[in-house]
N, C-alpha and C positions, 0 to 999 in steps of 0.2 A: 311717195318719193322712192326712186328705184336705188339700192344699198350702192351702185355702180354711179350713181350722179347725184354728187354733193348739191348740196342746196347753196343761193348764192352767196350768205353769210364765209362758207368756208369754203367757197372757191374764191371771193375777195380777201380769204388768208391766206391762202395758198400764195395766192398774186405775191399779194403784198409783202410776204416771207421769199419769194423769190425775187421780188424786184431788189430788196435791201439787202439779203444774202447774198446777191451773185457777185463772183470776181470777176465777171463783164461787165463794163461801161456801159448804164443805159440812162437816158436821158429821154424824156416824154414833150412833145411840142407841139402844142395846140395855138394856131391862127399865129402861125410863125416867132411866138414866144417860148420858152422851156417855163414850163408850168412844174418841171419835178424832174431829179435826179438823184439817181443814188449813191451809195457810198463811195463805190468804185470808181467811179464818171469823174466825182468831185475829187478826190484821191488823185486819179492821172492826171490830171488837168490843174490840180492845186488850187483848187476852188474850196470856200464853204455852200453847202446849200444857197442859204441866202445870198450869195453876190451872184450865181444862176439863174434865179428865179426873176421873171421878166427881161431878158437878154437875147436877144436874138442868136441862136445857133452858130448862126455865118461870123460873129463876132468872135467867135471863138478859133476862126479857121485866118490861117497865115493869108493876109493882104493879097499873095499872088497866084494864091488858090483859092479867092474867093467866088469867081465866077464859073469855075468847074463845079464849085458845091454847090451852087444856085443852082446849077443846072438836074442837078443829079437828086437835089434835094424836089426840084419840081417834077423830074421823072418820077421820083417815088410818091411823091403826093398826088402823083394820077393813078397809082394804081401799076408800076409798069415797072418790069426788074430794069436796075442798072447796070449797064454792061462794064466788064473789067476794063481798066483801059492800059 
């Protein structure tokens, strides 16, 4: 192993110290559920973890911005930046 590239034990610390350290909102969503978010996510949004987990993202967004998030949420789910609007 090269002294410049951690092995994956302590790049899954790293991760995992920055996902839960950061003072950004970040929230992880796999097959359109939140499967995990962090401190901060749940903080702004006045959540605990657990009323997060298995919640659809879009539930979380104001009624009459729900169909711009759809959208922008399946632009990124292909792979494709989203434009300012």
């Amino acid at each position: 192993m090269n002294e410049h590239q951690p092995d994956d034990n302590r790049s899954q610390d790293l991760y995992a110290q920055l996902f839960e350290q950061s003072v950004d909102g970040i929230v992880l969503i796999r097959g359109g559920v939140i499967y995990h978010a962090n401190p901060a996510f749940c903080a702004m949004h006045g959540y605990e973890p657990s009323e997060l987990i298995g919640q659809s993202p879009i539930d979380l967004v104001h009624p009459d911005d729900r169909s711009t998030a759809r959208e922008r949420m399946a632009t990124l789910g292909a792979g494709q930046p989203v434009a300012d609007a």
